[in-house]
C-alpha positions, -999 to 999 in steps of 0.1 A, spaced: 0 0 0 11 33 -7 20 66 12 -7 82 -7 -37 57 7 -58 74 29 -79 63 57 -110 47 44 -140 59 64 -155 82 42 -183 69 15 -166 48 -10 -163 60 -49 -150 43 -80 -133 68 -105 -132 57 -141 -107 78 -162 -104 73 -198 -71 74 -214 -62 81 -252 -30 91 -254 -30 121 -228 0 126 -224 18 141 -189 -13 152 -172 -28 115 -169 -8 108 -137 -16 144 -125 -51 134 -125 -47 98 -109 -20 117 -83 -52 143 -74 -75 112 -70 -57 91 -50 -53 121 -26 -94 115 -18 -100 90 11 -136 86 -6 -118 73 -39 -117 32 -28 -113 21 -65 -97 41 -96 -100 21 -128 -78 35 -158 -92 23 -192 -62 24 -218 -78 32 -248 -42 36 -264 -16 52 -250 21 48 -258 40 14 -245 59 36 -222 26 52 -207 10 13 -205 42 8 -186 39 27 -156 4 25 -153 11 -10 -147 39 -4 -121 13 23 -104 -14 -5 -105 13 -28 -91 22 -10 -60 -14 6 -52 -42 -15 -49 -67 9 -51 -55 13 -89 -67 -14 -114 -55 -11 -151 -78 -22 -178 -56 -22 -219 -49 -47 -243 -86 -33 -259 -76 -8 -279 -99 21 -288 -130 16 -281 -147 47 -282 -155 68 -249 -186 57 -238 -181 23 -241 -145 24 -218 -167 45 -194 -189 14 -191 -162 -13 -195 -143 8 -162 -179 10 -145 -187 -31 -143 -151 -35 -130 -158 -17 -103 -188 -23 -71 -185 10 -55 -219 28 -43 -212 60 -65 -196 63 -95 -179 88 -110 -162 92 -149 -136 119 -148 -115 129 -178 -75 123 -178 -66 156 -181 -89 170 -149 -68 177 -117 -89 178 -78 -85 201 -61 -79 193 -28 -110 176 -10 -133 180 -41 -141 143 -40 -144 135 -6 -165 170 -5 -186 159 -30 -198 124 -15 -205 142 19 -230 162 -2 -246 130 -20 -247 110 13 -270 140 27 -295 150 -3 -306 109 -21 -321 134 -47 -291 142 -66 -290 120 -95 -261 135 -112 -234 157 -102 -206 179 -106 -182 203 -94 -172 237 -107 -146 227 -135 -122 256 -141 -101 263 -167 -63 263 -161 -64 307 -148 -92 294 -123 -124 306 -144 -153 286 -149 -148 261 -184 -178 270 -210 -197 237 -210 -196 231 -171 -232 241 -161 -254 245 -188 -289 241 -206 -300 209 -223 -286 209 -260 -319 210 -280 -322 222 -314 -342 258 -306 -314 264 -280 -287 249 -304 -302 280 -327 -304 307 -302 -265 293 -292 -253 300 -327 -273 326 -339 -269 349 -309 -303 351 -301 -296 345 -264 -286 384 -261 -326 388 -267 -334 370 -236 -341 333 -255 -329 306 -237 -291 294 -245 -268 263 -242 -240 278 -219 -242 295 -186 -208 303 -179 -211 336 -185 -232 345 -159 -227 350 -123 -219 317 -106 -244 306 -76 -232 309 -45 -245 268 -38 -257 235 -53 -277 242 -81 -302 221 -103 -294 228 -136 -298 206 -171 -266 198 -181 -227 192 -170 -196 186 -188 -185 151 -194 -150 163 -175 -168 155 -144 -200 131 -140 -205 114 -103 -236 90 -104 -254 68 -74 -249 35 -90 -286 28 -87 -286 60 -110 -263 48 -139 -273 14 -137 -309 19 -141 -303 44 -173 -280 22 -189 -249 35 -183 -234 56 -209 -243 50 -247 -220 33 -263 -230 47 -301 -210 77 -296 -177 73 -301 -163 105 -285 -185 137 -277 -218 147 -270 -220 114 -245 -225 140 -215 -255 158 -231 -270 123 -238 -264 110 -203 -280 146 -189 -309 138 -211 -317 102 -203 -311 111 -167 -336 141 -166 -357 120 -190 -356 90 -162 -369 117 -133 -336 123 -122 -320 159 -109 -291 172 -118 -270 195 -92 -236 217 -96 -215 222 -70 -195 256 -73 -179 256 -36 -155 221 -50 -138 226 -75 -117 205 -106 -94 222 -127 -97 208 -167 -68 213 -195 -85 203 -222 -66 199 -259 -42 173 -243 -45 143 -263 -21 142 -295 -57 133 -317 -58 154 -349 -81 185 -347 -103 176 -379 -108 143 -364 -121 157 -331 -144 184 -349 -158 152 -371 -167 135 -338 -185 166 -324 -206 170 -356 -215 132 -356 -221 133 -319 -248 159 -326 -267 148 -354 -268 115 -338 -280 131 -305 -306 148 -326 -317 116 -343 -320 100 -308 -344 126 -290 -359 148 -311 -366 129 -348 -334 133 -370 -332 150 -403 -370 145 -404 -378 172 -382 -371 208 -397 -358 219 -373 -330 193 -366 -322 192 -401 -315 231 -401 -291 221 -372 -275 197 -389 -268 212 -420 -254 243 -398 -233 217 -381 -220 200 -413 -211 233 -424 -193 245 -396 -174 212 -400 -167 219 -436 -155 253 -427 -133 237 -396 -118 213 -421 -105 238 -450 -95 259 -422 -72 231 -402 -62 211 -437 -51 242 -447 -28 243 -413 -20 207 -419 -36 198 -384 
């Protein structure tokens, strides 16, 4: 056992981080978990990382038993690691962080205390910060639907509509219900992310974390943001090409859309979509032309 195990007398968590060739940051963010006493099992889900990266995960896993490896899969897509990490695992709550969040200090073991008091919270999060300590566009938000996807884009938001993103206006002072978190951070009940599937496994990579916010509100469930704990997220780590991430995000979306609200047979979605394929297009040129 390692000098980093704390005592176990708090609630016990699993964390399931998803790797893809992160790079540096990956052990920052198992170093920040293993600092939570609440964190009983962290599950790392190598969904390709270089041999020398494989290599001390396994000689963390080795000399930390709270640390189980899972590789040898390849890459399997986001949502389905998630759930492969998940079934290893048989903590009470459950919670997916991405590799390239840091804790801060007691943002885990914070954030059970809160879930042990109020059953009702059905998914959770922290405030997730960008590297100067503001709040990341994408932490709290508004369910992704295609009128707000519109008023998002289109600007109609400084009108009064409703938009997507809230993280431009002033930050509550405690937990909040709101629609929608950032995948950087999700901490279920079990009974919560067993009984709505887990996460979908037909998105590869993005938009899983709107999905999962709408089957959970769609289920009854309540969704609450925390912003007195706090994660910081670096975002843009992993070495994956630009146009290939952009690609996912428009795919992610139109298969979102086809999901929940009809798919390119409802106007409206197919307006979105065709914006979406656009911006894409546009993304590509822009980032061929870059040679990224």
């Amino acid at each position: 056992m390692s000098d980093l195990t704390p005592p176990t007398d708090r609630p016990a968590c699993a964390v399931v981080i998803v790797s893809y060739h992160t790079g540096p940051c990956l052990m920052d963010c198992i170093r920040s978990v293993l600092g939570e006493a609440s964190a009983r099992e962290i599950v790392v889900v190598d969904n390709g990382n270089p041999e020398e990266t494989v290599e001390e995960l396994r000689a963390l896993a080795e000399r930390e038993e709270r640390v189980t490896l899972l590789t040898g899969h390849g890459n399997v897509g986001f949502g389905r690691a998630c759930n492969m990490g998940a079934r290893a695992t048989s903590s009470p709550y459950l919670l997916l962080l991405n590799p390239d969040s840091v804790l801060k200090p007691g943002a885990l073991d914070g954030a059970l205390a809160r879930l042990a008091e109020r059953p009702d919270i059905s998914l959770y999060t922290v405030r997730v910060e960008n590297p100067d300590g503001s709040e990341q566009r994408g932490c709290r938000r508004n369910l992704m639907t295609p009128w707000t996807c519109l008023v998002e884009v289109s600007g109609l938001y400084r009108l009064g509509f409703k938009r997507i993103n809230l993280h431009g206006t002033p930050s509550p002072d405690g937990l909040t219900e709101v629609e929608c978190i950032s995948g950087s951070f999700l901490l279920f009940p079990r009974r919560v992310f067993e009984k709505i599937g887990g996460m979908d496994e037909d998105y590869f990579l993005h938009m899983e974390d709107v999905d999962v916010c709408y089957r959970v509100r769609a289920s009854g469930g309540h969704i609450w943001f925390d912003p007195t704990l706090a994660a910081t997220h670096a975002q843009g780590t992993s070495d994956t090409t630009g146009i290939f991430i952009e690609k996912q995000k428009t795919l992610g979306g139109t298969l979102y859309f086809s999901k929940h609200f009809g798919g390119w047979k409802n106007p409206l979605v197919a307006l979105v979509n065709l914006a979406l394929w656009a911006r894409y297009a546009l993304i590509f040129i822009r980032l061929r032309a870059k040679n990224i």
